[in-house]
TORVEXNU-925223 format. One record per atom (N, C-alpha, C): residue number from 1; atom name; x, y, z. Coordinates in steps of 0.1 Angstrom, whole numbers. Example, Ala and Ser with C-alpha at 12.3 -4.5 7.8 and 13.67 -1.06 7.14 Angstrom:
REM residues 2
1, N, 132, -57, 78
1, CA, 123, -45, 78
1, C, 132, -33, 78
2, N, 128, -22, 71
2, CA, 137, -11, 71
2, C, 129, 0, 79
This chain:
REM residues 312
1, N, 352, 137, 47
1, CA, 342, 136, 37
1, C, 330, 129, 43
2, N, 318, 129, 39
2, CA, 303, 130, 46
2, C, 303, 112, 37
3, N, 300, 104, 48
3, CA, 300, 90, 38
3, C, 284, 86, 39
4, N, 278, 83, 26
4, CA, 264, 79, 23
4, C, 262, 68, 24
5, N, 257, 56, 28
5, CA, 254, 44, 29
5, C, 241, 44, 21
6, N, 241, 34, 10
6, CA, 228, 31, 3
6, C, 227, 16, 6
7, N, 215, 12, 13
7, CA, 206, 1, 15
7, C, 196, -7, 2
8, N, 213, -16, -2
8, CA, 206, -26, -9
8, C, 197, -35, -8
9, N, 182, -40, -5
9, CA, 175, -46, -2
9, C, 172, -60, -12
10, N, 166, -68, -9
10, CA, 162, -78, -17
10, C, 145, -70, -24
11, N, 145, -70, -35
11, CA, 139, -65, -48
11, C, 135, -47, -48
12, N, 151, -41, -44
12, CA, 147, -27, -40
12, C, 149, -23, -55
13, N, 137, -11, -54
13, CA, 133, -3, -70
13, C, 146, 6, -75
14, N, 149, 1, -86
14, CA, 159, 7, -89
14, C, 160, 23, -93
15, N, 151, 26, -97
15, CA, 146, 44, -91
15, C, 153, 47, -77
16, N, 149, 42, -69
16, CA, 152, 47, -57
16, C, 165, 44, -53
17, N, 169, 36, -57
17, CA, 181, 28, -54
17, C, 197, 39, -64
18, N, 190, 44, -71
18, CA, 202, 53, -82
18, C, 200, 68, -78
19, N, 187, 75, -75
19, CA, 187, 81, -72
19, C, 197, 90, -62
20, N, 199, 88, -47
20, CA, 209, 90, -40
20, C, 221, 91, -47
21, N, 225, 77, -52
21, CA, 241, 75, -58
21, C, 235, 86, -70
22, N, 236, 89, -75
22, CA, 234, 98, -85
22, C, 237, 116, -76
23, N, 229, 117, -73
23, CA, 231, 132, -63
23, C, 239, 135, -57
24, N, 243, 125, -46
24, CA, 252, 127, -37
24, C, 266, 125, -47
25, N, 270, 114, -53
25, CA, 284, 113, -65
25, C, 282, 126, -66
26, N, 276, 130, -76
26, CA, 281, 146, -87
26, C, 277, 159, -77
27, N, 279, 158, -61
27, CA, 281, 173, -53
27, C, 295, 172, -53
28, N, 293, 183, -58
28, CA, 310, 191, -52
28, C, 311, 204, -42
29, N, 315, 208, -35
29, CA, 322, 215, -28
29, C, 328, 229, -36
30, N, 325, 242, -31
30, CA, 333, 255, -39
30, C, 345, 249, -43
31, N, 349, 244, -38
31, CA, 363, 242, -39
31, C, 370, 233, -51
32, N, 359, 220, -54
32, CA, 356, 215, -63
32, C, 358, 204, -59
33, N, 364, 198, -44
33, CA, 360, 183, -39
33, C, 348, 180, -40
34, N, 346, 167, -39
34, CA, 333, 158, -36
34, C, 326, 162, -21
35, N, 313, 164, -23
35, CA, 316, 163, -10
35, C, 308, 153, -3
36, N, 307, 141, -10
36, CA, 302, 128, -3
36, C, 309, 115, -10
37, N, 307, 105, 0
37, CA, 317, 92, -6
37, C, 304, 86, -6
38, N, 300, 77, -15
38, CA, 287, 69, -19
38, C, 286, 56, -17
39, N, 285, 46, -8
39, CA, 286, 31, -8
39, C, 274, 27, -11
40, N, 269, 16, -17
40, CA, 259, 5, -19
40, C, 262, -6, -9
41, N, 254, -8, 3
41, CA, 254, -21, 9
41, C, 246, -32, 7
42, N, 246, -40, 13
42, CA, 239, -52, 8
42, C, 238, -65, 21
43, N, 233, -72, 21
43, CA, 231, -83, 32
43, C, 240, -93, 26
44, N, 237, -95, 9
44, CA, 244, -104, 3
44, C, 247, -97, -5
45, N, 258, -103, -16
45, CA, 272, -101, -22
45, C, 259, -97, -36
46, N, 250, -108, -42
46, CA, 239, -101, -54
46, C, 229, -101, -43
47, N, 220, -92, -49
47, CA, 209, -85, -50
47, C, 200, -82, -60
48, N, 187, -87, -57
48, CA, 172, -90, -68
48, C, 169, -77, -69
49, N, 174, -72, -81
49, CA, 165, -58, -88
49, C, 156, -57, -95
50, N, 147, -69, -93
50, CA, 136, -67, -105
50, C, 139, -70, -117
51, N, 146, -60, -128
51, CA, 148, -70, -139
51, C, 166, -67, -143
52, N, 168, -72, -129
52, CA, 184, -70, -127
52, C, 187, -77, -114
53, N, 203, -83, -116
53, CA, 207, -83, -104
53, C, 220, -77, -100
54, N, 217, -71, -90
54, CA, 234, -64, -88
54, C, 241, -67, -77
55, N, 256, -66, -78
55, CA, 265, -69, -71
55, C, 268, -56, -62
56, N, 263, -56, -46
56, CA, 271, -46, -34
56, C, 280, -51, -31
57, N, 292, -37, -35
57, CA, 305, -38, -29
57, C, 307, -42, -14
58, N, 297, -34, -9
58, CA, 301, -35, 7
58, C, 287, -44, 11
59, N, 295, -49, 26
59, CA, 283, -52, 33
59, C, 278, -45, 42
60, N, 268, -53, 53
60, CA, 261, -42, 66
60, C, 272, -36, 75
61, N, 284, -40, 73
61, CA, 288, -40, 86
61, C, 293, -25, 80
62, N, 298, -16, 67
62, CA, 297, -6, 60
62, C, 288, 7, 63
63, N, 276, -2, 69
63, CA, 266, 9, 76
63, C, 271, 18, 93
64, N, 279, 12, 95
64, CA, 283, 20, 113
64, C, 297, 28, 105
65, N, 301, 28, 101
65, CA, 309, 41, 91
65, C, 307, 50, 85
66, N, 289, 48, 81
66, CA, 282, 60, 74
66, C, 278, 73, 82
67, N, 281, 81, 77
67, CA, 271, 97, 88
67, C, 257, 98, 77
68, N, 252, 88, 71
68, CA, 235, 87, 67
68, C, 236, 73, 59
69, N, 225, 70, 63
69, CA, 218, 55, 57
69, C, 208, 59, 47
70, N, 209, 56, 39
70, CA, 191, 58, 24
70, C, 186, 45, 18
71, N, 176, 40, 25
71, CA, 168, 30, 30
71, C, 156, 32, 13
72, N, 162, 27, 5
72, CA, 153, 27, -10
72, C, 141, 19, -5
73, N, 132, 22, -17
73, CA, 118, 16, -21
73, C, 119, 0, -19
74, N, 109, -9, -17
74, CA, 112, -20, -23
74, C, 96, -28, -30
75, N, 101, -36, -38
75, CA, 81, -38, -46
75, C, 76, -45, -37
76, N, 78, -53, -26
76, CA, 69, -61, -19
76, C, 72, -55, -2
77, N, 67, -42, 0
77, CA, 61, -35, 12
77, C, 60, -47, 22
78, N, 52, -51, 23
78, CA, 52, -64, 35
78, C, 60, -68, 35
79, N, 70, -76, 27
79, CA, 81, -82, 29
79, C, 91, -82, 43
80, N, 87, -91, 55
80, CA, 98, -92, 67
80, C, 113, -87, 66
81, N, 116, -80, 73
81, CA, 130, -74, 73
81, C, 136, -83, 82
82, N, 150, -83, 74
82, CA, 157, -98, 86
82, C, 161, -90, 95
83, N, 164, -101, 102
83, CA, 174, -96, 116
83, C, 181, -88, 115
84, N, 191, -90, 104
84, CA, 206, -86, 106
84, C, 205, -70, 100
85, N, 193, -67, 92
85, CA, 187, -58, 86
85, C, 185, -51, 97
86, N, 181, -50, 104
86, CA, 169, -48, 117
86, C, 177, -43, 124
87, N, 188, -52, 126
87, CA, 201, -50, 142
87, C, 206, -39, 135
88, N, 213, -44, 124
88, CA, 224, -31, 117
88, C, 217, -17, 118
89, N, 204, -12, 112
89, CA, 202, 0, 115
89, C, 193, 4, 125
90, N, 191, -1, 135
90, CA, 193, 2, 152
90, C, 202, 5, 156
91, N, 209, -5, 156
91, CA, 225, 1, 161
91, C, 230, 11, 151
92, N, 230, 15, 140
92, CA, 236, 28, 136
92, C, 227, 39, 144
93, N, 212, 38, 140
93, CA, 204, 48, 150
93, C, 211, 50, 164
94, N, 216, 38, 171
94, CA, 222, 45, 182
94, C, 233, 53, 186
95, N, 238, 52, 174
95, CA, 255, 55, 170
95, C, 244, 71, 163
96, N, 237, 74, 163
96, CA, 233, 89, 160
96, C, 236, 93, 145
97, N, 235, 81, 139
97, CA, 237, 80, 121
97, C, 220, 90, 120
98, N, 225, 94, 104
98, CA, 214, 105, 102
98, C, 208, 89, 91
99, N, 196, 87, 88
99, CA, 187, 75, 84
99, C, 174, 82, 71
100, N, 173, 79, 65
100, CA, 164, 88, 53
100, C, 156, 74, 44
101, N, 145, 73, 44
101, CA, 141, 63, 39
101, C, 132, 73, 24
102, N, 129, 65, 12
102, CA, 130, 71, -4
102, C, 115, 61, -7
103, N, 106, 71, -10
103, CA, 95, 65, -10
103, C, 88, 53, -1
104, N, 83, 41, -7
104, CA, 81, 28, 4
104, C, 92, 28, 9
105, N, 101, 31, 9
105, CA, 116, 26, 19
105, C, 108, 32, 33
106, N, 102, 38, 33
106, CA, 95, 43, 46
106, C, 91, 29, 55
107, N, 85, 17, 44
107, CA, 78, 5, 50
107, C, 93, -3, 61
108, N, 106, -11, 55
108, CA, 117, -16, 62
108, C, 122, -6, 72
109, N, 119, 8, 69
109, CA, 123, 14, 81
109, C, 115, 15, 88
110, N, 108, 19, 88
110, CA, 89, 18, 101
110, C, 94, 0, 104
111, N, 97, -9, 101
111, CA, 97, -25, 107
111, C, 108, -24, 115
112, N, 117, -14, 122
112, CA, 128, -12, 130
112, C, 124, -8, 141
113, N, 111, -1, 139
113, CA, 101, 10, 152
113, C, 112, 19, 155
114, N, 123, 26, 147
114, CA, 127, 36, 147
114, C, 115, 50, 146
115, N, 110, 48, 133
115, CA, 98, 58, 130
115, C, 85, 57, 140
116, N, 88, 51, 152
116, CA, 76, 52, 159
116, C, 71, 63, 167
117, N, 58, 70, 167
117, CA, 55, 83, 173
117, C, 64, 91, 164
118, N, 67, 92, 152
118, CA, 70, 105, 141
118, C, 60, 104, 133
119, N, 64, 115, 124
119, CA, 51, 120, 115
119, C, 62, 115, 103
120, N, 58, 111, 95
120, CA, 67, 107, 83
120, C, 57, 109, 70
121, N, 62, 106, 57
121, CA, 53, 102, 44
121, C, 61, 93, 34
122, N, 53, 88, 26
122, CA, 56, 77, 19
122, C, 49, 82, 4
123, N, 48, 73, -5
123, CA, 43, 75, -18
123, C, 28, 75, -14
124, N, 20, 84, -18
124, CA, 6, 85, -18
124, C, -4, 72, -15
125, N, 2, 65, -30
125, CA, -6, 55, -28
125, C, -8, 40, -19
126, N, 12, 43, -10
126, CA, 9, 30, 1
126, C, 7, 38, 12
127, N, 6, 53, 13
127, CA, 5, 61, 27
127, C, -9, 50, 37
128, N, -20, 46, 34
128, CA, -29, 41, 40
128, C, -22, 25, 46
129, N, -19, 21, 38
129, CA, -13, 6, 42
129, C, -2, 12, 56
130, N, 5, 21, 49
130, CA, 14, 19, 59
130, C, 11, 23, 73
131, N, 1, 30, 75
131, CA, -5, 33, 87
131, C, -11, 24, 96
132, N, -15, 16, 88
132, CA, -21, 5, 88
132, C, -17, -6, 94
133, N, -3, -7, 91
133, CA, 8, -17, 89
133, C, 13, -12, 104
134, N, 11, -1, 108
134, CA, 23, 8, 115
134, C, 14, 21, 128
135, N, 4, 16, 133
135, CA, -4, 25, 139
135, C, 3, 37, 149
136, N, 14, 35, 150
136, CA, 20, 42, 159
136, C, 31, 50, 150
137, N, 31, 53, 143
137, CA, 32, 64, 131
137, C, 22, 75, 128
138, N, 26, 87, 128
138, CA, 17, 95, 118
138, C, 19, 98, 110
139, N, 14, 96, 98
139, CA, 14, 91, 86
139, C, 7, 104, 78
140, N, 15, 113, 68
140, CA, 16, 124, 64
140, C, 14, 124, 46
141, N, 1, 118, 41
141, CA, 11, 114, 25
141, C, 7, 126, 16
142, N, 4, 140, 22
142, CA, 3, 155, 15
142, C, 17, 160, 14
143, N, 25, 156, 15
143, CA, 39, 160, 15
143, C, 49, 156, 8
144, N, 62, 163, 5
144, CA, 72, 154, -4
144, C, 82, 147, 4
145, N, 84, 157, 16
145, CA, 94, 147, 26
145, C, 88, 158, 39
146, N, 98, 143, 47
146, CA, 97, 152, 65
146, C, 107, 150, 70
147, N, 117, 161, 77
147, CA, 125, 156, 80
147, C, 127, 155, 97
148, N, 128, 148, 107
148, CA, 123, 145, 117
148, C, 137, 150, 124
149, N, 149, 150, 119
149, CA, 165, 156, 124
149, C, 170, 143, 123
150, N, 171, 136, 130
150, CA, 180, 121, 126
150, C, 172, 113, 119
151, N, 159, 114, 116
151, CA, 148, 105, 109
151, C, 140, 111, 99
152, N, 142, 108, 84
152, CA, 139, 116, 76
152, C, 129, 108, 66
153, N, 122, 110, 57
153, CA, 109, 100, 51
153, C, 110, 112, 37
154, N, 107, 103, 26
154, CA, 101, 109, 11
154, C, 90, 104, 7
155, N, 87, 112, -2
155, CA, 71, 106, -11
155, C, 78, 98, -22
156, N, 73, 98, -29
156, CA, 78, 87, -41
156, C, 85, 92, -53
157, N, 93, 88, -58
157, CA, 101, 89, -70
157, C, 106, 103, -70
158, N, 107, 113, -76
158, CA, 112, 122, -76
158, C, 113, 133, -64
159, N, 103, 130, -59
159, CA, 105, 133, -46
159, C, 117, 131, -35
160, N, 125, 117, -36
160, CA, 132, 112, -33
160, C, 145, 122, -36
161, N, 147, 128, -49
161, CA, 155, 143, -49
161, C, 153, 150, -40
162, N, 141, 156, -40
162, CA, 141, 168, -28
162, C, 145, 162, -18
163, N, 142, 154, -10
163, CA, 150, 152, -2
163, C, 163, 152, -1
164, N, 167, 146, -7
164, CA, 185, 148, -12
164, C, 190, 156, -13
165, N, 183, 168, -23
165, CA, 189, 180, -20
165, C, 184, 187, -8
166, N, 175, 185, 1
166, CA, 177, 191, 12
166, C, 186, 186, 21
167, N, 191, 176, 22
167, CA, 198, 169, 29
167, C, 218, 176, 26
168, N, 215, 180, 15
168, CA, 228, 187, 11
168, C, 225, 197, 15
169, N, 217, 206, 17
169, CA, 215, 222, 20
169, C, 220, 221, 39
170, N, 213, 207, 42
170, CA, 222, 204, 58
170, C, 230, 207, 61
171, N, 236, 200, 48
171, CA, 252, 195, 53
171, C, 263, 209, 51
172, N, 259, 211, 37
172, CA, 266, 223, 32
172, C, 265, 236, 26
173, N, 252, 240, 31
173, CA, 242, 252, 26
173, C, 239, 249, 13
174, N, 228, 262, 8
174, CA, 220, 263, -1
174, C, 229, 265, -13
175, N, 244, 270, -14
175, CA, 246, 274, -28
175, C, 252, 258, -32
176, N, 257, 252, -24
176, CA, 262, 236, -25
176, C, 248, 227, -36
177, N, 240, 227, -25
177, CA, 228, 220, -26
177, C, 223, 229, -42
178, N, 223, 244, -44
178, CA, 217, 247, -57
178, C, 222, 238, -65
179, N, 237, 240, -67
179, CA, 246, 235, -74
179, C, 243, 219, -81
180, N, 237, 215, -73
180, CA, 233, 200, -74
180, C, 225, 204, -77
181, N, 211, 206, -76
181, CA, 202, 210, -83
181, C, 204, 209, -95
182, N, 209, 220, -98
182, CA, 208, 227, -115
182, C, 218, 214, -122
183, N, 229, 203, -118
183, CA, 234, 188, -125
183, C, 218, 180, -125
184, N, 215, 181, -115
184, CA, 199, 168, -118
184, C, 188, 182, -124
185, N, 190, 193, -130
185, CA, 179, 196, -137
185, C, 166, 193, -126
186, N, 166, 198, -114
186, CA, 157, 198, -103
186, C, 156, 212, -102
187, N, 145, 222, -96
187, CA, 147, 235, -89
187, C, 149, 226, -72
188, N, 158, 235, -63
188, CA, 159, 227, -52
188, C, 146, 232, -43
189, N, 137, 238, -43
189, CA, 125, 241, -38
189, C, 109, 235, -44
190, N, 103, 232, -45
190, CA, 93, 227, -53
190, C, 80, 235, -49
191, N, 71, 239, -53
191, CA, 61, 244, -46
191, C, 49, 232, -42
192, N, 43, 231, -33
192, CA, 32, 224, -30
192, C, 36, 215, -27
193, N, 28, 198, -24
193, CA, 28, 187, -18
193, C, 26, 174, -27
194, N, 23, 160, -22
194, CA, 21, 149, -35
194, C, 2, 154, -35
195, N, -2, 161, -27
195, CA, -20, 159, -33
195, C, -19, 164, -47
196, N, -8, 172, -54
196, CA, -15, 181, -68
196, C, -7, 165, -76
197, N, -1, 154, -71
197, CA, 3, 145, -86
197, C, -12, 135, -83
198, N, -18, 136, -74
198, CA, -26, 123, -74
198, C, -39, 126, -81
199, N, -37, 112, -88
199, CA, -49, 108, -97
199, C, -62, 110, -96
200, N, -72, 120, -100
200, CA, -80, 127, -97
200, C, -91, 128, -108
201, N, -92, 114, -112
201, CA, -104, 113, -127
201, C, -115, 113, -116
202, N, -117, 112, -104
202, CA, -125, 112, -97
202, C, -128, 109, -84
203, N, -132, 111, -72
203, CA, -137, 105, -61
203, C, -142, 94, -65
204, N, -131, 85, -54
204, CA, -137, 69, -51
204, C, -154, 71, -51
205, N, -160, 65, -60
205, CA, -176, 58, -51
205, C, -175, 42, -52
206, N, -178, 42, -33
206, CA, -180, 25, -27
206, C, -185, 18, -39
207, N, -186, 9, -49
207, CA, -193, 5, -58
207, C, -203, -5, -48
208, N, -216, -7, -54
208, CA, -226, -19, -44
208, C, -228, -8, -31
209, N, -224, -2, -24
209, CA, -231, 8, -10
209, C, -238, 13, -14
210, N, -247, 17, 2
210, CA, -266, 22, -1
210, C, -262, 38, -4
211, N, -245, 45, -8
211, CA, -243, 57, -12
211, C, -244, 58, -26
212, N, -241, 49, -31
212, CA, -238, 49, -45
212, C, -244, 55, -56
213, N, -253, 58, -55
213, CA, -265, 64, -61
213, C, -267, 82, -59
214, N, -262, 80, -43
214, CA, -261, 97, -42
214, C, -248, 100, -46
215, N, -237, 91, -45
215, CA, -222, 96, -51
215, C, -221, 102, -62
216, N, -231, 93, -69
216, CA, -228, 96, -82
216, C, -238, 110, -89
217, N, -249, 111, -82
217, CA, -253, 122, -86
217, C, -249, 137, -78
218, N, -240, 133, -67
218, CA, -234, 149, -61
218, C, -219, 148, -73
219, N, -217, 141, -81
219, CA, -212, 145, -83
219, C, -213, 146, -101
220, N, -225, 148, -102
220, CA, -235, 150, -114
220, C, -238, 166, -113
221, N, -239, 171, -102
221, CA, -243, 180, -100
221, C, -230, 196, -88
222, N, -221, 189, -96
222, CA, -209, 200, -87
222, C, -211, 213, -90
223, N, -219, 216, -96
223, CA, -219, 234, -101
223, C, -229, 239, -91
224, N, -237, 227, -89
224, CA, -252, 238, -77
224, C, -247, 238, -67
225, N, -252, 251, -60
225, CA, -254, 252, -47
225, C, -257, 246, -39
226, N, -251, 238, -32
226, CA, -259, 224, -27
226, C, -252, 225, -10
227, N, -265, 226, -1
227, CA, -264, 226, 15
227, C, -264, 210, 17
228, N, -261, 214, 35
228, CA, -260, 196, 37
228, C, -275, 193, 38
229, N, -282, 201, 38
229, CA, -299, 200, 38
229, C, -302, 195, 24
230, N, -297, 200, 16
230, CA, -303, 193, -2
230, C, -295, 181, -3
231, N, -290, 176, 1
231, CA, -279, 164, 3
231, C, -291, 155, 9
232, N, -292, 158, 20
232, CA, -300, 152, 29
232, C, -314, 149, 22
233, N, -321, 154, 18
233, CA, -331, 153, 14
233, C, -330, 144, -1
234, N, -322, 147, -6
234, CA, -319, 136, -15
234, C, -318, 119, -14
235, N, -311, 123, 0
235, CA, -309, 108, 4
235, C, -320, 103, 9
236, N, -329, 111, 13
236, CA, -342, 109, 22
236, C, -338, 102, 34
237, N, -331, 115, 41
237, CA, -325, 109, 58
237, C, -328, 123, 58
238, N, -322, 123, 76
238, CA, -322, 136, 83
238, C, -305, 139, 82
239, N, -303, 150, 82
239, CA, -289, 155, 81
239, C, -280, 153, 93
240, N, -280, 145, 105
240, CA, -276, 139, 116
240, C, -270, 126, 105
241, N, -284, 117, 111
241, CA, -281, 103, 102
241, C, -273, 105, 89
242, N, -275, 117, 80
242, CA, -264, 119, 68
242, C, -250, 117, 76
243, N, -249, 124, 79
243, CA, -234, 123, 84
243, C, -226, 114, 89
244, N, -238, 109, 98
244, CA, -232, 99, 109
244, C, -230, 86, 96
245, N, -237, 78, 90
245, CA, -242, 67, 80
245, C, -227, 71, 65
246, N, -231, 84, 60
246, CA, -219, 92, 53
246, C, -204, 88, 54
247, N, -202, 92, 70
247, CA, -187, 91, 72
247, C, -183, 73, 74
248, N, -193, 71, 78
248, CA, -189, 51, 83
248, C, -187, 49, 65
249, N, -194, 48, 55
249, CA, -193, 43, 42
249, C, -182, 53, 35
250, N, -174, 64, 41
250, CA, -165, 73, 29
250, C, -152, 79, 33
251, N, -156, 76, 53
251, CA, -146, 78, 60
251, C, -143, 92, 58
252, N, -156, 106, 56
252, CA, -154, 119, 58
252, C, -172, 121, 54
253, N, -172, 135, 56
253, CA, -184, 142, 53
253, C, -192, 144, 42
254, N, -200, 146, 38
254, CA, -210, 146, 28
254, C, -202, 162, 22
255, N, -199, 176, 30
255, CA, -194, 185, 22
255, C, -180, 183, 20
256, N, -175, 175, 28
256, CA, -162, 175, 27
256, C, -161, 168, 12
257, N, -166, 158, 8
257, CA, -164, 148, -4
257, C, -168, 155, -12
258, N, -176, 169, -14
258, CA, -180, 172, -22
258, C, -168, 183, -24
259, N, -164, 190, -16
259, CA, -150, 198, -20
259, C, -141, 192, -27
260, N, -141, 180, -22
260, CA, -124, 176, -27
260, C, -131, 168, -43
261, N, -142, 164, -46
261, CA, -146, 165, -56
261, C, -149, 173, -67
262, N, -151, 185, -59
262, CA, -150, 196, -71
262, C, -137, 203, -68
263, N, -125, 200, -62
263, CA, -113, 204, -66
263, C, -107, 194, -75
264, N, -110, 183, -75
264, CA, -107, 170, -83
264, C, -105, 177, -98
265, N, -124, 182, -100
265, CA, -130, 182, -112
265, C, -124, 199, -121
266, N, -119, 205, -111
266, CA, -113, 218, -115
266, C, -96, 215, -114
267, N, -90, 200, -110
267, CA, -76, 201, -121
267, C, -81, 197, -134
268, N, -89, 185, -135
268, CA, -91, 185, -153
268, C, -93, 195, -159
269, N, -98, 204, -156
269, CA, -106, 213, -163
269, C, -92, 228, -164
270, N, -81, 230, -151
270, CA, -72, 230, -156
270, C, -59, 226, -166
271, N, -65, 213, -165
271, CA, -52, 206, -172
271, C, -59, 207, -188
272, N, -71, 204, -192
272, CA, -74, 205, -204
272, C, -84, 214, -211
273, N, -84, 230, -203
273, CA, -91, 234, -210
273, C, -84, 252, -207
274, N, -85, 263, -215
274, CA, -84, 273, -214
274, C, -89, 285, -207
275, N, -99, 282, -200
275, CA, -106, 286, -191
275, C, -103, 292, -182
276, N, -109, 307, -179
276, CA, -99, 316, -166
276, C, -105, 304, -156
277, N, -95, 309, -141
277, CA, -98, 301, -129
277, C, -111, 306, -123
278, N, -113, 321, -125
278, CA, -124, 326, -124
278, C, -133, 314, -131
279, N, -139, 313, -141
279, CA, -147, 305, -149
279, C, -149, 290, -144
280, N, -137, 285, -140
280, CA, -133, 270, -137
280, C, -137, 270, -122
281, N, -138, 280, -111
281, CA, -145, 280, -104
281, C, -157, 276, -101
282, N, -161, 286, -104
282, CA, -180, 287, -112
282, C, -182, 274, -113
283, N, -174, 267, -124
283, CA, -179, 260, -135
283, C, -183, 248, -125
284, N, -172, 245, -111
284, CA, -176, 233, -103
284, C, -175, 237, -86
285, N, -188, 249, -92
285, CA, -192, 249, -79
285, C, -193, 258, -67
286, N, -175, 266, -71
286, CA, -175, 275, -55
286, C, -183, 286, -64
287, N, -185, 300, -54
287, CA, -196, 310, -52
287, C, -189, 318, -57
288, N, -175, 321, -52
288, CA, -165, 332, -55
288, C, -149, 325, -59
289, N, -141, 333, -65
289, CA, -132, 328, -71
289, C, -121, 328, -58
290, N, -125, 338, -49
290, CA, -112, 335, -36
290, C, -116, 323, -28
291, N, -126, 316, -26
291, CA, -132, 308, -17
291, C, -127, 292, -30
292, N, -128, 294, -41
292, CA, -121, 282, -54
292, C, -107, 283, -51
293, N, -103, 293, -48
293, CA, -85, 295, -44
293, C, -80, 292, -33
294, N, -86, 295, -20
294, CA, -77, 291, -10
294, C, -80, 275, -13
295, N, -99, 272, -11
295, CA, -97, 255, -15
295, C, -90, 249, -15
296, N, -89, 251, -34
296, CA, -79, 244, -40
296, C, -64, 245, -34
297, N, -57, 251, -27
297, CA, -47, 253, -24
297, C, -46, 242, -12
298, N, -54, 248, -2
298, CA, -54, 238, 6
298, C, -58, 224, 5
299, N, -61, 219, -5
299, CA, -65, 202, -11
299, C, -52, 200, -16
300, N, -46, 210, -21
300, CA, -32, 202, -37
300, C, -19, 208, -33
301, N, -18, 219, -23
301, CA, -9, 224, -19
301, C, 0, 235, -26
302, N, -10, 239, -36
302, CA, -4, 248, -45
302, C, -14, 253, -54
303, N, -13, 271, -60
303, CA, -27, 277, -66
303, C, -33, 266, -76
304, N, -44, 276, -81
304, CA, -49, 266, -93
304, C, -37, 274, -102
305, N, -33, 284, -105
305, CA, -22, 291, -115
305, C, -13, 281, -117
306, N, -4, 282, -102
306, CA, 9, 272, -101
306, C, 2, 260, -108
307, N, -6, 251, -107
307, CA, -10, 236, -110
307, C, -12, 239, -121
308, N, -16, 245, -130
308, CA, -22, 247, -145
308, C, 1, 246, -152
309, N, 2, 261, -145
309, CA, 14, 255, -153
309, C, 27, 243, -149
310, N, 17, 237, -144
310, CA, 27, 221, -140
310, C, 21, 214, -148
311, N, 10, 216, -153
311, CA, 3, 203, -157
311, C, -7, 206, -170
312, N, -3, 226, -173
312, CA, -20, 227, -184
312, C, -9, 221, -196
């Protein structure tokens, strides 16, 4: 039988932390075995859950018996990983243990430099920190998981499923892994990436930068036709200096911020209004409705159709 190791951490999120034990317990096998044994480890006997504490059966030494490690979230990302932390899943990595880290759990695994030189992802919103934290990572946060073959990374919270079930389709094909599925009320496929969950009332504007003024009216004005020449001229620069001055204060392009701003402004407008996509096009911006469609696809990772019915 396929044995799970779950990495109890000092104040790991209990989402993340149930998740695995949850999926992996209730697979069974055609046959109607289990087909995973589930341990919770721990450094210590309790463990800080936030607004719990719980008792791991096992300890680290539990981890070199596992054929996979699941490395949960924890709330304080910086947080130093101890030694004994550190040693135990290197040495399983060398022992050719399969390793899967569940949203920020990406952060105590990247502090191993196991994840060094992979492409991995994390929850949307620490993807920057952790790059940051971790330069020798590539850092992927359009995604729901990556699986690297012995080194595997999720986005956040539910995401943390898909992985899981893909990790069962590994082990023991697709009708195994359906099977799980349809107990957690998951489809085991999802369409698209984390860009279509992210919060999108708007494009950041720098507050106090010498942009702020044009931020806010390019994006006063998403429906015109607007070259990087009317940009420019707005700003009263030359369209060089736009760019160059642009990307230092927004860290991309004057059209580029203006795309992903008017794909921003065309999910609200899917999410709360009845409006063909045809229309919702128009309404912020693109010229033609195939040119609003690949777009959007390529910003959210999924049609404007698909995202309407995830979210109208």
């Amino acid at each position: 039988m396929h044995t799970v190791a779950v990495l109890a951490l000092d104040q790991v999120i209990p989402f993340d932390l149930s998740t695995p034990i949850e999926v992996f317990s209730r697979t069974r096998l055609p046959d109607g075995r289990p087909g995973y044994r589930v341990r919770v480890c721990g450094e210590r006997d309790e463990i800080d859950a936030g607004a719990f504490t719980l008792r791991a059966p096992w300890d680290l030494s539990a981890l070199r018996d596992a054929d996979t490690i699941i490395v949960p979230g924890v709330a304080d990302v910086t947080a130093p990983l101890s030694p004994a932390v550190h040693d135990a899943l290197r040495s399983a990595a060398a022992d050719g243990t399969r390793i899967a880290s569940l949203c920020v759990g990406a952060f105590p695994l990247a502090a191993t430099g196991l994840l060094d030189g992979l492409r991995v992802t994390t929850h949307w919103r620490a993807a920057g920190l952790l790059a940051e934290l971790h330069p020798d990572i590539e850092v992927d946060p359009d995604v729901l998981y990556v699986d690297n073959g012995q080194f595997l990374t999720s986005a956040g919270a539910a995401a943390g499923m898909d992985l899981c079930l893909h990790m069962i389709r590994r082990d023991y094909g697709s009708a195994v892994a359906a099977d799980a599925a349809r107990l957690s009320v998951m489809p085991l496929e999802r369409e698209g990436g984390q860009a279509q969950f992210i919060a999108h009332d708007h494009v950041p504007v720098p507050q106090g930068s010498e942009w702020e003024a044009l931020l806010t009216w390019l994006r006063e004005n998403l429906a015109r036709d607007l070259t990087l020449a009317d940009i420019a001229e707005r700003a009263g620069t030359s369209t060089r200096t736009l760019i160059r001055r642009f990307r230092d204060q927004t860290g991309t392009t004057p059209l580029q911020w203006l795309h992903r701003a008017r794909v921003r402004q065309a999910q609200h407008l899917l999410e709360t209004t009845e409006h063909s996509v045809e229309r919702i096009g128009g309404q912020v911006g693109f010229a033609s409705s195939t040119t609003f469609r690949d777009r959007f696809k390529r910003t959210t990772g999924v049609s404007p159709q698909t995202y309407r019915r995830a979210f109208g």
